[in-house]
TORKOLVO-713632 format. One record per residue: x, y, z of N, C-alpha, C in turn; residue in one letter. Coordinates in pm, 1 decimal, padded with zeros to 6 digits. Layout:
BEGIN
NODE	X	Y	Z	X	Y	Z	X	Y	Z	a
...
//
This chain:
BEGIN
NODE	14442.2	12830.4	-06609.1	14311.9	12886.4	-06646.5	14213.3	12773.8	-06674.3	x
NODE	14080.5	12786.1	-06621.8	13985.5	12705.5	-06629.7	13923.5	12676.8	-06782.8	x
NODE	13929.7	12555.6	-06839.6	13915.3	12504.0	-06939.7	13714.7	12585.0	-06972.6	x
NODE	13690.4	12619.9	-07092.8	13531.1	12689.6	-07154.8	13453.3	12553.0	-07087.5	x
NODE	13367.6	12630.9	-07007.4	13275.4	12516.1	-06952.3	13132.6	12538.0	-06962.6	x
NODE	13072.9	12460.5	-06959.8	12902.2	12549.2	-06923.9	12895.6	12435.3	-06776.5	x
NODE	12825.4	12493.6	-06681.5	12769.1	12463.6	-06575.3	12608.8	12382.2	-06567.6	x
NODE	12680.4	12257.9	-06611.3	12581.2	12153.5	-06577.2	12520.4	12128.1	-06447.0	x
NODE	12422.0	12100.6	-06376.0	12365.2	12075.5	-06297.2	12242.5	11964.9	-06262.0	x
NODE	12303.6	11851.1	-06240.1	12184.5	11692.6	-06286.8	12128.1	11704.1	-06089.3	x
NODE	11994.9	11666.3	-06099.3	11937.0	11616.7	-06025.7	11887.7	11742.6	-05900.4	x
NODE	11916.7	11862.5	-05969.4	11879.0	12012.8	-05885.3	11799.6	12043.8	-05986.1	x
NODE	11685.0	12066.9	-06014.2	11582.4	12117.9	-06095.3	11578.4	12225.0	-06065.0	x
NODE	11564.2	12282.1	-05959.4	11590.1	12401.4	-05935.8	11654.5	12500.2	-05947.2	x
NODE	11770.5	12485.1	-05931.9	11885.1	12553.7	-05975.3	11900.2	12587.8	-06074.2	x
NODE	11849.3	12504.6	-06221.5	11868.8	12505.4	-06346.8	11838.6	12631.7	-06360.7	x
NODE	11710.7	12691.4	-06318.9	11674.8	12825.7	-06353.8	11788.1	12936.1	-06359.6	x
NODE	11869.8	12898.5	-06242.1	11926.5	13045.4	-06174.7	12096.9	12994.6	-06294.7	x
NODE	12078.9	12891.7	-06325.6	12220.8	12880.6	-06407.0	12249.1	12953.2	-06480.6	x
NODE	12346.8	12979.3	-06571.3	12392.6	13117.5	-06677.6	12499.1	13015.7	-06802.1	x
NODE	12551.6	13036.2	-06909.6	12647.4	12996.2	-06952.1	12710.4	13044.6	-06971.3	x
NODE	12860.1	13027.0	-06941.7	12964.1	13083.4	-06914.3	13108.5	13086.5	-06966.6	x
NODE	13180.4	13092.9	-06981.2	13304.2	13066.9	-07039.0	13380.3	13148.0	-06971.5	x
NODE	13530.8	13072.3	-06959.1	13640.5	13120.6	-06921.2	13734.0	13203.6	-06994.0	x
NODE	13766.4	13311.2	-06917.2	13835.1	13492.4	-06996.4	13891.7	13527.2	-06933.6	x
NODE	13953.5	13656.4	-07013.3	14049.2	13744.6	-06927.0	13955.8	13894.1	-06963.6	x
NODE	13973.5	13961.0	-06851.9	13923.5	14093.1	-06899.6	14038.0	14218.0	-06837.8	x
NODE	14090.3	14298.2	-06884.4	14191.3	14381.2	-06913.4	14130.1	14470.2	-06890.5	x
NODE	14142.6	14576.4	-06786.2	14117.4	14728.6	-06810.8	14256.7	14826.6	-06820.1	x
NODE	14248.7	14958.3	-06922.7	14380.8	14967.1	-06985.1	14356.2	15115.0	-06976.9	x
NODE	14413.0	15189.6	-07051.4	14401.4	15340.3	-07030.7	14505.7	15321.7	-07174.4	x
NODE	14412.8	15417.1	-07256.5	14490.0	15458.3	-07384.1	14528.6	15602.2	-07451.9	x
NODE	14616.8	15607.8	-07452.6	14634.4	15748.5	-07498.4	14657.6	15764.2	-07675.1	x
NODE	14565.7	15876.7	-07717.8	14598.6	15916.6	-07838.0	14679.3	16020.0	-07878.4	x
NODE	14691.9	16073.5	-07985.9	14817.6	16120.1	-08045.5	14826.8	16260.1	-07955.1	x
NODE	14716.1	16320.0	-07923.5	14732.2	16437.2	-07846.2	14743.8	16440.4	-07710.3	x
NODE	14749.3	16314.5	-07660.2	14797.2	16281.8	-07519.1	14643.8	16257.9	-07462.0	x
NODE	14528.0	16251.7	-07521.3	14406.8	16225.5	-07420.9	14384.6	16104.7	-07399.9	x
NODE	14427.1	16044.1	-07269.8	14365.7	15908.2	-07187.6	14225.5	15860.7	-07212.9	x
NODE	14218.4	15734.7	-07229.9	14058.7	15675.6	-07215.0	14041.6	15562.5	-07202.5	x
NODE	13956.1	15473.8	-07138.7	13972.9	15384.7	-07100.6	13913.5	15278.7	-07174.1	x
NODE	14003.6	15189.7	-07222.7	13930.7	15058.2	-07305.5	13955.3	14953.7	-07207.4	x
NODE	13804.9	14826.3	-07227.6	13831.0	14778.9	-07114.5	13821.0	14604.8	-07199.9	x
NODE	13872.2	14493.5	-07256.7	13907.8	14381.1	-07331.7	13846.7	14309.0	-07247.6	x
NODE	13774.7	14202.8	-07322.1	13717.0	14087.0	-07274.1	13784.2	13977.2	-07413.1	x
NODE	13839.8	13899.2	-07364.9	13881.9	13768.5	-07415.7	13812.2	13592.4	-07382.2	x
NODE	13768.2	13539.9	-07464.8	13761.3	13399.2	-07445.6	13753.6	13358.8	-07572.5	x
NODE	13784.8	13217.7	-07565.7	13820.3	13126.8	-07654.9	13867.4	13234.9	-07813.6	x
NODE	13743.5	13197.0	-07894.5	13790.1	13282.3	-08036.7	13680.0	13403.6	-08022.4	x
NODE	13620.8	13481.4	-07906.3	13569.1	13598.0	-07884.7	13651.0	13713.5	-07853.1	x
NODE	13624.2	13850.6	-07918.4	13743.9	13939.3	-07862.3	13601.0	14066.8	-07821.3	x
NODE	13610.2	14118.1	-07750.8	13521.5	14234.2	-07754.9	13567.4	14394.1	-07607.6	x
NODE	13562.2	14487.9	-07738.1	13630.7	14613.0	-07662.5	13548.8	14718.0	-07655.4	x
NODE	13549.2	14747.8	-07519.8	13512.7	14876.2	-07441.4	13543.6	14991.5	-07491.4	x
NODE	13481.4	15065.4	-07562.8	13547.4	15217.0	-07528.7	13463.3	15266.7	-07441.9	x
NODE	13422.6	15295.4	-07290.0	13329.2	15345.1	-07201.4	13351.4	15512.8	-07179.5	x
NODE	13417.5	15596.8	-07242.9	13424.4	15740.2	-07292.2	13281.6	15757.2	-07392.4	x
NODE	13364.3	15697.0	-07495.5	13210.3	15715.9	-07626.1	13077.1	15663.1	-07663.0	x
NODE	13159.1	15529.6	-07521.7	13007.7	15429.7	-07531.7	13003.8	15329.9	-07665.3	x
NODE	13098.6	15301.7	-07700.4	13111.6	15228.9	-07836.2	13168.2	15103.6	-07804.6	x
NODE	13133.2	14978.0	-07849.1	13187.0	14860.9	-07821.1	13163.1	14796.0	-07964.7	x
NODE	13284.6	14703.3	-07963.7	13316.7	14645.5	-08087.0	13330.9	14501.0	-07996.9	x
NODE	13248.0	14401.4	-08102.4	13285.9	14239.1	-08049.7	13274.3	14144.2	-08186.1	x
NODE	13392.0	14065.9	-08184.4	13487.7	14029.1	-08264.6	13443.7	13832.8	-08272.9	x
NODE	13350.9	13789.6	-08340.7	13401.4	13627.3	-08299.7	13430.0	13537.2	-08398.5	x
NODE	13531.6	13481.9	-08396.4	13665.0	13488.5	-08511.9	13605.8	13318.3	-08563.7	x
NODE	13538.6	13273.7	-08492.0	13502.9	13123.8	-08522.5	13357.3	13110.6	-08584.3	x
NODE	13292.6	13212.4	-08540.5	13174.2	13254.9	-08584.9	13168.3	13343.1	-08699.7	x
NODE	13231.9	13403.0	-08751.3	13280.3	13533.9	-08883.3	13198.4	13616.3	-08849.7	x
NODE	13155.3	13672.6	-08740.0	13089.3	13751.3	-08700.5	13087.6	13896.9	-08637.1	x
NODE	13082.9	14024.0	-08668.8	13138.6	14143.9	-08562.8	13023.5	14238.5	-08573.3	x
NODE	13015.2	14249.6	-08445.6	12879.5	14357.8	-08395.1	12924.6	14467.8	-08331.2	x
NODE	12875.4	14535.9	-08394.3	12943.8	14706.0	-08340.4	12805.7	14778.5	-08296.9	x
NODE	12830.8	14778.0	-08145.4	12738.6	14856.9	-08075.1	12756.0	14989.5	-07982.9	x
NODE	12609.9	15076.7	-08029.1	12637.3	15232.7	-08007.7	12558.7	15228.5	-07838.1	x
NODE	12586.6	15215.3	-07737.5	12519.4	15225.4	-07608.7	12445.0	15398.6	-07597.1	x
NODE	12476.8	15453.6	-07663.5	12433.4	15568.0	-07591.2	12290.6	15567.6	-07711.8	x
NODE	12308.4	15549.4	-07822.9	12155.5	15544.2	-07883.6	12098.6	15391.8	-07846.9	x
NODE	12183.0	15303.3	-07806.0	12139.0	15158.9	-07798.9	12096.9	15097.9	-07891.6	x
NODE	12152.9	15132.9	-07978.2	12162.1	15045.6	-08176.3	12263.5	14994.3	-08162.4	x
NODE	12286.3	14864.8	-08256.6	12374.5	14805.5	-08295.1	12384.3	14755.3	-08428.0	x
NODE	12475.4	14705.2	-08510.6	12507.6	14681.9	-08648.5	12581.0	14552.2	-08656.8	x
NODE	12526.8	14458.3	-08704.4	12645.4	14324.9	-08731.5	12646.1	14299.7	-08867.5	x
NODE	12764.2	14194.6	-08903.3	12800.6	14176.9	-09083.6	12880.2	14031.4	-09029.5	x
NODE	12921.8	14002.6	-09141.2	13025.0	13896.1	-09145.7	13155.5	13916.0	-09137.1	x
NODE	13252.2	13920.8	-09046.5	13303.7	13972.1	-09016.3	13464.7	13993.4	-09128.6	x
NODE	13487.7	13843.0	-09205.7	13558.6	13843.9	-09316.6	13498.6	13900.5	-09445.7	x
NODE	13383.6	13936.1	-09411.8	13309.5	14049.7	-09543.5	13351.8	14216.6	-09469.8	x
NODE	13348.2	14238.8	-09346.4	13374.7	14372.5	-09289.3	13508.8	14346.7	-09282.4	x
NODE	13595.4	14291.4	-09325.4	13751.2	14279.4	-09362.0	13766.0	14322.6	-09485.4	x
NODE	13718.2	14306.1	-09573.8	13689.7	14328.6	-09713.7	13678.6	14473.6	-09762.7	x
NODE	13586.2	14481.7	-09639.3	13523.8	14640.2	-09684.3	13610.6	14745.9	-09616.4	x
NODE	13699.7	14758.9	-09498.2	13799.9	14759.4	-09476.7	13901.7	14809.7	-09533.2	x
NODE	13977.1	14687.1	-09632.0	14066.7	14681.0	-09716.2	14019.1	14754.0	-09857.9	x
NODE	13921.7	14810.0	-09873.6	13915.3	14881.3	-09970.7	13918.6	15034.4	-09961.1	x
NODE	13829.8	15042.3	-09849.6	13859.1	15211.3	-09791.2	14012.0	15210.0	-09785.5	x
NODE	14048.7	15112.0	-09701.7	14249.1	15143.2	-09736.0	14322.6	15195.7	-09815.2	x
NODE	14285.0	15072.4	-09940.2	14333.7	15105.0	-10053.7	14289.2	15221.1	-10090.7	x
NODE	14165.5	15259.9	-10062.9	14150.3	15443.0	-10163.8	14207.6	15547.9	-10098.8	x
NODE	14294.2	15511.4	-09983.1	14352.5	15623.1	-09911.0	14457.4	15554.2	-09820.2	x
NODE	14535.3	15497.8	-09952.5	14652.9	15426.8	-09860.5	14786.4	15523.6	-09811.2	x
NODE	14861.0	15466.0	-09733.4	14975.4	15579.2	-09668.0	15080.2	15596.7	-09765.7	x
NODE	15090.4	15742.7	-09745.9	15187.6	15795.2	-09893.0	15310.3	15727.9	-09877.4	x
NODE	15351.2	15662.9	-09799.3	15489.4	15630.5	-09850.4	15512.8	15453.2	-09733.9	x
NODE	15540.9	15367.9	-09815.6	15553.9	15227.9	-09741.0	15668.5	15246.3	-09652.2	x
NODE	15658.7	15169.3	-09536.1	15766.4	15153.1	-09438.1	15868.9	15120.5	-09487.3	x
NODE	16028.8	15150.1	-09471.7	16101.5	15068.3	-09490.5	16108.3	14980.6	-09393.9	x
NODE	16179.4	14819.9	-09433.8	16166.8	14776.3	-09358.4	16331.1	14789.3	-09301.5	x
NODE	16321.1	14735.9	-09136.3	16416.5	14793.4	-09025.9	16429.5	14651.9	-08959.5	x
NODE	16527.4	14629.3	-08916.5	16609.6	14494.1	-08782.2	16545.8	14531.3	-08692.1	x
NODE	16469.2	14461.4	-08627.1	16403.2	14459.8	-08484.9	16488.1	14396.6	-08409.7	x
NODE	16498.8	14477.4	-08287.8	16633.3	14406.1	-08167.0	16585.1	14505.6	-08046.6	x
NODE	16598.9	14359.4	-07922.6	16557.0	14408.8	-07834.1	16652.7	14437.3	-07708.0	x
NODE	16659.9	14509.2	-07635.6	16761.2	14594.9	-07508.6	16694.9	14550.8	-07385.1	x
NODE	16803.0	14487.8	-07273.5	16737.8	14475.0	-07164.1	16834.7	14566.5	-07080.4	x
NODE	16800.9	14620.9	-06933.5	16908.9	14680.1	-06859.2	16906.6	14592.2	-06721.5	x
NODE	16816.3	14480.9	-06660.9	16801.0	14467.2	-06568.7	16720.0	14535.5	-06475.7	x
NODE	16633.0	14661.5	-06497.0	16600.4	14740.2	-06485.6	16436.2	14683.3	-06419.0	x
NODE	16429.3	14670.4	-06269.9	16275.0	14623.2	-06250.5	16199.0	14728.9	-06202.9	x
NODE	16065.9	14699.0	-06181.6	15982.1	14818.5	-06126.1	15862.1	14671.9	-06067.0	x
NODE	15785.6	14800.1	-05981.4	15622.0	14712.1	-05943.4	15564.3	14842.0	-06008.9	x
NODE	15476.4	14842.1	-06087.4	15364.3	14922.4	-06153.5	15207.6	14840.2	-06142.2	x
NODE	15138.8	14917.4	-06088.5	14966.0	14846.5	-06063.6	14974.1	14697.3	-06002.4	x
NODE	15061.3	14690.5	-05926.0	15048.9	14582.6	-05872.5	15145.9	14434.5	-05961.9	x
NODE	15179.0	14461.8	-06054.1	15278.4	14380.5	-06159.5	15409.3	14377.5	-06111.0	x
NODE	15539.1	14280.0	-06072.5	15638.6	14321.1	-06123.8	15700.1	14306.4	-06258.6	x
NODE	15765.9	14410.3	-06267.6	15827.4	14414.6	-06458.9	15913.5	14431.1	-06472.7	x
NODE	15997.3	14386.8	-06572.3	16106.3	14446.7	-06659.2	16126.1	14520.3	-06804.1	x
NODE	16211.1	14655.3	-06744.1	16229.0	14736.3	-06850.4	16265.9	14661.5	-06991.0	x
NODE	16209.4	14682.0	-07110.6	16272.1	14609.7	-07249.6	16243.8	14719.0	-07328.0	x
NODE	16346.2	14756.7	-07378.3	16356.4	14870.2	-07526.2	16366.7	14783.5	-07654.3	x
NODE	16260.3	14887.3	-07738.6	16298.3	14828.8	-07897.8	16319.7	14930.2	-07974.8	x
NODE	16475.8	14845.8	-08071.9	16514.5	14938.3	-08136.1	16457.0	14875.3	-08273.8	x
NODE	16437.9	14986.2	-08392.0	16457.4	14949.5	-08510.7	16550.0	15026.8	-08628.8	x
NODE	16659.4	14904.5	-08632.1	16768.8	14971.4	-08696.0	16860.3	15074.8	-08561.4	x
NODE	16880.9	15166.9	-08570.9	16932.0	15235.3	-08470.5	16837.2	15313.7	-08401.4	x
NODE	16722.2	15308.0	-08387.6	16666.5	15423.9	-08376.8	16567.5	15384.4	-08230.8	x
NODE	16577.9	15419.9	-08149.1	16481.0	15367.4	-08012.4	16365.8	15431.1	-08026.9	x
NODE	16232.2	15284.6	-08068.7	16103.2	15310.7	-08086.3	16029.8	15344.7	-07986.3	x
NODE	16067.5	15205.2	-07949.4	15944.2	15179.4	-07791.7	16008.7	15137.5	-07654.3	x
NODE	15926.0	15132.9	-07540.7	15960.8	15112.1	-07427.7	15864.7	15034.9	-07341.9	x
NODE	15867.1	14884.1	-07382.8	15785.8	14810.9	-07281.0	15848.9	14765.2	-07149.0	x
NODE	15750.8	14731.5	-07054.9	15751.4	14711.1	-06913.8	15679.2	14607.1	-06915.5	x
NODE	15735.5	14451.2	-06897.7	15675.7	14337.9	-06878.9	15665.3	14260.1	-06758.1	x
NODE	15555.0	14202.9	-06729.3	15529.9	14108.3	-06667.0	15503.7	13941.4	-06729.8	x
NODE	15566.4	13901.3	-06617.5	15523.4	13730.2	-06616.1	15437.4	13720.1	-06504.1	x
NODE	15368.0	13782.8	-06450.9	15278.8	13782.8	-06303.7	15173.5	13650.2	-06394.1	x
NODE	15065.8	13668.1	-06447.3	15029.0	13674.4	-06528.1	15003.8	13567.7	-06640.3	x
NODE	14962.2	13473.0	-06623.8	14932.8	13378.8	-06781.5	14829.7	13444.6	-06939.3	x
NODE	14917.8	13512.8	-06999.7	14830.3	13569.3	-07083.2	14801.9	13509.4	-07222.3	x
NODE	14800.6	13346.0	-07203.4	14790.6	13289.5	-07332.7	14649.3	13270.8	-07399.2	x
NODE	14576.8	13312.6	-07334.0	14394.5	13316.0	-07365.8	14396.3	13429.6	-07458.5	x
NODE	14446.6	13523.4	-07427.9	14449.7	13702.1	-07511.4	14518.1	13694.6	-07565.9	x
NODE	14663.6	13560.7	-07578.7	14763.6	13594.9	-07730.5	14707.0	13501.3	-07826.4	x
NODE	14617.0	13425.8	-07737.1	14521.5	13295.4	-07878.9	14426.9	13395.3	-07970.8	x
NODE	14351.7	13463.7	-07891.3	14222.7	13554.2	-07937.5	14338.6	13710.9	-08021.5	x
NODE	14427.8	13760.8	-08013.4	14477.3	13858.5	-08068.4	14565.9	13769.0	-08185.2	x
NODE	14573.7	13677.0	-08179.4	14684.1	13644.7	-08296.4	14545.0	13602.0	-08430.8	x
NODE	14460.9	13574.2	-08379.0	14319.5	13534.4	-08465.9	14301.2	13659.6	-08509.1	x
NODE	14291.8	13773.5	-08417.5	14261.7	13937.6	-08518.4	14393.2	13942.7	-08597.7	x
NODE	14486.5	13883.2	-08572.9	14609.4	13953.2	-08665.7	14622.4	13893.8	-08777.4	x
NODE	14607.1	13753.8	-08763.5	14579.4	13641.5	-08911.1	14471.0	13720.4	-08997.0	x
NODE	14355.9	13745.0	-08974.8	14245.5	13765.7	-09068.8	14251.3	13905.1	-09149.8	x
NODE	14307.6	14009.5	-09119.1	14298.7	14102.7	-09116.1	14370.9	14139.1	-09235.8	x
NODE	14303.8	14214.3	-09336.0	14398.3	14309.7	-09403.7	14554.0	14218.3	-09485.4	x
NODE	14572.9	14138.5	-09582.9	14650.4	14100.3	-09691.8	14689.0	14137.1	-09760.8	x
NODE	14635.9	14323.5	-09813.2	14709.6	14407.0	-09852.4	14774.9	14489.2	-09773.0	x
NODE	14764.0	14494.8	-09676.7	14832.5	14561.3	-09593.5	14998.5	14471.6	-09488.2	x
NODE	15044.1	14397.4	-09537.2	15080.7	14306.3	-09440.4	15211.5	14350.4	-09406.9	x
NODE	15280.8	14410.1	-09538.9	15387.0	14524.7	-09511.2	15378.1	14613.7	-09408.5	x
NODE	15263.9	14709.8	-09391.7	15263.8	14771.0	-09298.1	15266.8	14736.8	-09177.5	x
NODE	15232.4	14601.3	-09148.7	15145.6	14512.2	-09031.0	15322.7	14448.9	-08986.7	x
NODE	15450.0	14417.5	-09092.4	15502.0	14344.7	-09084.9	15584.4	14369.4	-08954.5	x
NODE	15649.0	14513.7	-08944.3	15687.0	14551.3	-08854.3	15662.3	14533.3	-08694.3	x
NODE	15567.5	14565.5	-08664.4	15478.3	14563.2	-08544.3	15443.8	14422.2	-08506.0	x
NODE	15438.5	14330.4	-08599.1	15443.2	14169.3	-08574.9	15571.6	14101.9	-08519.0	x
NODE	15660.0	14143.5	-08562.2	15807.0	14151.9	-08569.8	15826.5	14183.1	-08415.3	x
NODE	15786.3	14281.2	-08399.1	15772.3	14354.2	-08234.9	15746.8	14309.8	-08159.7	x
NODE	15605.0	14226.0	-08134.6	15564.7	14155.1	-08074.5	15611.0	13985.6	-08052.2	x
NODE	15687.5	13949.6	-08159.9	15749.8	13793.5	-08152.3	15896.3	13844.7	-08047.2	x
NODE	15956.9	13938.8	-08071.2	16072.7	13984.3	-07980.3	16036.3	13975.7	-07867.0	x
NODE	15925.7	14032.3	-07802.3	15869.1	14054.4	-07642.0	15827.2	13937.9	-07609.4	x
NODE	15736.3	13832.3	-07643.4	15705.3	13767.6	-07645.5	15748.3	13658.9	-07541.3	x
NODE	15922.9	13652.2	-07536.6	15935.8	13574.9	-07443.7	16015.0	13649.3	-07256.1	x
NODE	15923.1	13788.3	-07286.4	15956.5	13858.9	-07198.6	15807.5	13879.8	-07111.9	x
NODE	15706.1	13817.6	-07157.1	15575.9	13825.1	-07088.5	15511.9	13861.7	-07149.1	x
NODE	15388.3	14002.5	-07108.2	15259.1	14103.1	-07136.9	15326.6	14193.4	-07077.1	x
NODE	15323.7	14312.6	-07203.8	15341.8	14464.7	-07177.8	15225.0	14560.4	-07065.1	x
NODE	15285.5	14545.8	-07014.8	15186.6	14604.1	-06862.4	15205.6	14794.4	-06899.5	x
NODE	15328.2	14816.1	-06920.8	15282.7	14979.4	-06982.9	15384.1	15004.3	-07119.7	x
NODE	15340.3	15065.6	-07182.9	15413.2	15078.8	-07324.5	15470.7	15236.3	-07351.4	x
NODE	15599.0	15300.6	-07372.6	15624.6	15401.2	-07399.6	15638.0	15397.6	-07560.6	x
NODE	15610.6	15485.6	-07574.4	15655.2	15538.2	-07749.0	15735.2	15651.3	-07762.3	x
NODE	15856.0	15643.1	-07820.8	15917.3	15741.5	-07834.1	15916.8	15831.1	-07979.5	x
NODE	15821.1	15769.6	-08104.8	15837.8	15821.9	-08254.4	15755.7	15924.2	-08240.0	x
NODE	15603.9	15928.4	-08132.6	15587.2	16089.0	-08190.2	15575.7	16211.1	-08065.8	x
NODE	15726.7	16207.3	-08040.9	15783.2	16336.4	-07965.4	15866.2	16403.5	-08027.0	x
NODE	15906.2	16340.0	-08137.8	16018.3	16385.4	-08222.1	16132.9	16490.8	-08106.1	x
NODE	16205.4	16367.6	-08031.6	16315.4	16383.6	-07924.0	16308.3	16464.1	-07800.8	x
NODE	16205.1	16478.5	-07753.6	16099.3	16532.6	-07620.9	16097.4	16434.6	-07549.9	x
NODE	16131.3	16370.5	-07501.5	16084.0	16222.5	-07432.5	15961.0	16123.2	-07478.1	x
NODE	15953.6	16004.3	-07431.5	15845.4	15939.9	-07469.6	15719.0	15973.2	-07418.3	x
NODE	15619.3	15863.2	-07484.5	15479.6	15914.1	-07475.1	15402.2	15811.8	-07406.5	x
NODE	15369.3	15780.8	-07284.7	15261.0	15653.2	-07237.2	15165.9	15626.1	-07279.3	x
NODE	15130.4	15531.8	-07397.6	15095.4	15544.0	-07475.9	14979.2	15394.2	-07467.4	x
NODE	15001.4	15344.9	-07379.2	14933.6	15212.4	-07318.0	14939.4	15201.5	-07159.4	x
NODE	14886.9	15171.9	-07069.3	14888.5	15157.5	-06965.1	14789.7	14982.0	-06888.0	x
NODE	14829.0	14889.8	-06844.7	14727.2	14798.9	-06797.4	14688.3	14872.6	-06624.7	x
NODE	14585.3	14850.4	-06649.1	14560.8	14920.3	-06492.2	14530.1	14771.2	-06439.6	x
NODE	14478.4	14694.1	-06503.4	14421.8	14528.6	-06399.1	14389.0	14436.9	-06525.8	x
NODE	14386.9	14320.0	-06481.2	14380.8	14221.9	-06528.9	14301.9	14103.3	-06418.3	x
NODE	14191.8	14040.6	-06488.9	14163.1	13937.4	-06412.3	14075.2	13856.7	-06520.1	x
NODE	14123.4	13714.3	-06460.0	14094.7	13584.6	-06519.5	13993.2	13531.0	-06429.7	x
NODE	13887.3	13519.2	-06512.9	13769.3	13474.6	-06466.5	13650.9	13428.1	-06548.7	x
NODE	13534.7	13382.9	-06533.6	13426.1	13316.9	-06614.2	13318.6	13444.4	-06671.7	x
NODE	13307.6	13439.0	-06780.2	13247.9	13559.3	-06833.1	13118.9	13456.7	-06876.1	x
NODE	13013.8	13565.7	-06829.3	12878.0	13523.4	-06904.3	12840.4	13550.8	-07057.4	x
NODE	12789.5	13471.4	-07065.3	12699.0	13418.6	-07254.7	12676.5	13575.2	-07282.1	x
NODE	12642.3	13630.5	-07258.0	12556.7	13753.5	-07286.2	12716.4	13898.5	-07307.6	x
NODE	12795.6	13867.3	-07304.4	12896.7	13971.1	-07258.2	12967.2	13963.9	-07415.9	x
NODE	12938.9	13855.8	-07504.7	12994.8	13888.9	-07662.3	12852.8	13879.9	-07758.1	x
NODE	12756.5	13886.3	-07654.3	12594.4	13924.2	-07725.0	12582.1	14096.6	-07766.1	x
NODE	12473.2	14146.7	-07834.2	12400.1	14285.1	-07768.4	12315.2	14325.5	-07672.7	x
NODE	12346.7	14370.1	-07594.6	12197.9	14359.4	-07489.8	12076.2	14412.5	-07506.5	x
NODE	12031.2	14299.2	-07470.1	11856.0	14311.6	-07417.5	11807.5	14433.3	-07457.1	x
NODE	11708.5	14485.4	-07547.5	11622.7	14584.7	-07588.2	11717.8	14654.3	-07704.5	x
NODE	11824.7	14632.8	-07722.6	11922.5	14722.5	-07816.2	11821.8	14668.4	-07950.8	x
NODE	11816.8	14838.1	-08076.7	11782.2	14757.9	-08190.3	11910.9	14784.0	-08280.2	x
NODE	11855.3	14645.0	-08372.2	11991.8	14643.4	-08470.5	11933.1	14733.3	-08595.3	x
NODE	12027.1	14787.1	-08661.0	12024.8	14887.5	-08774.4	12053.1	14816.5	-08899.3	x
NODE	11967.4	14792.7	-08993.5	12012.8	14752.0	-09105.2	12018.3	14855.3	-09213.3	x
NODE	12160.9	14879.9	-09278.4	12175.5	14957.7	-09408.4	12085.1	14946.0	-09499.3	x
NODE	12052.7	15034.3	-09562.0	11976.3	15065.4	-09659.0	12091.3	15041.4	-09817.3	x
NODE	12034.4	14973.2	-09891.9	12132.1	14967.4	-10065.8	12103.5	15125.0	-10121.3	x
NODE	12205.8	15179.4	-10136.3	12229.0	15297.5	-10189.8	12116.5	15295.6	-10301.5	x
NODE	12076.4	15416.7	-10356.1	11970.5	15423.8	-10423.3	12064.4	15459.1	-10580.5	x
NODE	11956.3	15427.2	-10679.3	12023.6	15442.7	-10796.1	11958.5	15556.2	-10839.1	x
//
């Protein structure tokens, strides 16, 4: 992958105009399913310490920049947007949590992972089947690829996982756990879940439809052009 560059240009005056700045990314389009089985498509843009996600159903995009403490949450369909600091919108966060935390803490469970030899081609990937159990109980069902260098998106996702939530880390501990197991099995190209069928079969519960590594423009972890930003009002006394 091409090292964050900007596109210098000495002795073309001309050109300068038409230049852009750019940086090198991955952008992910995925298909997600929620608890009632409805698909939608989130679509990830990654570079350096920028994370920023598509929901193109609701028109809602969230962008994340972890070096900057910065997160702008923008509404496309009114074309407002809202930014804060982003370790202050961690904060605020962790308190709604706490006033409505989950009735009962995880126990914690042995993470261990199952291979069968088991390959497939899905969207163009080849993969291998990997089950995770915790304790006895078969959670999940990833399908990995090594097609794929996905160390740009495990730099930028391990930065959302550090910052995030310190009261919560119990809950978080598990699912971290999960991810260091796979880890040296590639990127989960589709993900089954088997906990909420309660013994119905699993649930596709992630899907990568594409992946491509390429130079993303300046403007793509900005707000765009004409959007206005919304500033909160201090509650009144």
């Amino acid at each position: 992958m091409k090292k964050n560059t900007s596109r210098v240009l000495t002795g073309l005056p001309i050109l300068l105009l038409a230049v852009q700045l750019s940086h090198a990314g991955v952008v992910i389009d995925q298909r997600v399913k929620d608890k009632e089985g409805k698909a939608t498509q989130v679509i990830l843009y990654c570079s350096g310490t920028q994370l920023r996600t598509d929901h193109t159903e609701s028109g809602l995009t969230t962008i994340m920049d972890f070096k900057g403490d910065q997160i702008i949450l923008i509404d496309h369909p009114s074309k407002n947007y809202f930014s804060m600091k982003l370790s202050l919108w961690e904060k605020e966060m962790a308190k709604q949590l706490i006033k409505d935390p989950p009735p009962l803490r995880p126990k914690e469970r042995a993470i261990t992972v199952r291979r069968f030899g088991e390959m497939a081609t899905l969207n163009g990937f080849k993969t291998e089947k990997v089950q995770i159990l915790a304790g006895t109980e078969l959670i999940e069902e990833h399908w990995m690829t090594k097609d794929v260098d996905m160390s740009e998106v495990d730099r930028v996702m391990e930065k959302a996982s550090q910052g995030f939530l310190k009261e919560f880390r119990s809950e978080l501990k598990e699912g971290q756990e999960i991810q260091k197991r796979l880890k040296p099995y590639g990127f989960s190209i589709l993900i089954k879940d088997y906990t909420v069928t309660h013994g119905l079969g699993a649930v596709d519960v992630l899907e990568i439809k594409k992946i491509e590594q390429k130079e993303l423009q300046e403007g793509v972890f900005l707000p765009p052009s004409g959007y206005e930003r919304i500033v909160p009002q201090p509650p009144q006394k």
